[in-house]
C-alpha positions, 0 to 999 in steps of 0.5 A: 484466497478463498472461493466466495459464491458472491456472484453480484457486481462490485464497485472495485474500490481501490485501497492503499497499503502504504508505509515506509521501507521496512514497515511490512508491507509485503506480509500483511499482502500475503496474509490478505491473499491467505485469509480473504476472498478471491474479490480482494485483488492485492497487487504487486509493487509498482516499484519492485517491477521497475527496479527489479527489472534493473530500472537504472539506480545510480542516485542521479537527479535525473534518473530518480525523477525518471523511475518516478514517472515509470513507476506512476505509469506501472502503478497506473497500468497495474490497477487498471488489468485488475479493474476490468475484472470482478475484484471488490477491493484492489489492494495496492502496495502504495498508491500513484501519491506515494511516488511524490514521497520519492521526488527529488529536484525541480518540479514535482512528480504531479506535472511531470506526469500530467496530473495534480495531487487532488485527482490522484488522492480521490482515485482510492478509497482508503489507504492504510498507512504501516509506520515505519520501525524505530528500532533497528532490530525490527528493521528488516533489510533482507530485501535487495531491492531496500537500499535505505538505512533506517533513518532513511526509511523513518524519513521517508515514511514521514514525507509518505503520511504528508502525501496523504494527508487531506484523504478521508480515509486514512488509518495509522499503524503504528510500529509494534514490537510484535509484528503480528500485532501490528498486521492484525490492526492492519487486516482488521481495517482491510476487513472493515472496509470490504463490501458485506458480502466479502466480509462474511466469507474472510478465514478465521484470524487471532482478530482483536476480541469482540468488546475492543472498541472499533478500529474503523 
């Protein structure tokens, strides 16, 4: 990240990375830690840490709906411990609505955890939504932790853009045979969304040319 003398108090709005297995999530979160300022704080995965901690995973009904409501509390914890500190942007890897997106059986994750899909949408400011790759051959399934096949996945990423929608500020990649193409609309819209001050101090980037028309 790079240093920014911006000294000034910021509103620590909350932005959503999300998309479905495989969409590459994780890359763009790394270029964003490369190429901008110490004010945008990506954080971890809320699913990663639970899973990764051996959460139980046998596929039960019960205990999908259990690593939903600990995943929701996770995801919760995690944005509050970056908010308490200078962070103009929150960078989130998903959003608390994208757990609805994994629910499965009775009910729905919002009673289970004592809230309602209206509040949890209005606590982030815009979300920046990665498809999903078509194509097996871009489907990255190195991740031990992805347990989806690609057609899990495609159905996944689906249910996670109608968890979303109704939000203001949602912005769609689309899959790209050049995932580099793909990241740079992504950081394009992450950079379009900072507050000026930490616009002005984001690294240099093969961004988009100038006369191409505004992607926010």
């Amino acid at each position: 990240m790079n240093r920014c003398p911006c000294t000034g108090p910021h509103d620590g709005r909350r932005i959503v990375l999300t998309g479905g297995p495989g969409a590459g999530k994780s890359a763009v979160l790394e270029l964003a830690r490369l190429f901008f300022c110490e004010h945008v704080r990506p954080l971890p995965e809320a699913a990663s840490i639970v899973f990764g901690g051996r959460f139980p995973r046998n596929g039960t009904v019960v205990l999908r709906q259990a690593a939903q409501r600990a995943i929701y509390h996770v995801q919760r914890a995690l944005e509050f411990t970056e908010e308490q500190g200078t962070a103009a942007v929150v960078l989130c890897d998903r959003g608390t609505p994208d757990g609805a997106a994994y629910w499965m059986g009775e009910g729905d994750l919002w009673r289970a955890v004592g809230t309602t899909r209206d509040v949890e949408l209005a606590r982030y400011h815009a979300v920046i939504h990665l498809r999903t790759p078509s194509s097996p051959l871009a489907y990255d399934d190195s991740n031990p932790l992805r347990i989806e096949t690609l057609g899990e996945a495609r159905a996944i990423d689906e249910r996670i853009a109608g968890t979303w929608a109704g939000h203001p500020r949602v912005f769609e990649i689309p899959a790209t045979e050049d995932f580099l193409t793909k990241a740079v609309h992504a950081l394009r819209h992450l950079r379009d969304l900072m507050p000026d001050c930490c616009r002005a101090r984001v690294r240099d980037f093969p961004w988009p040319a100038d006369g191409e028309p505004p992607m926010a």
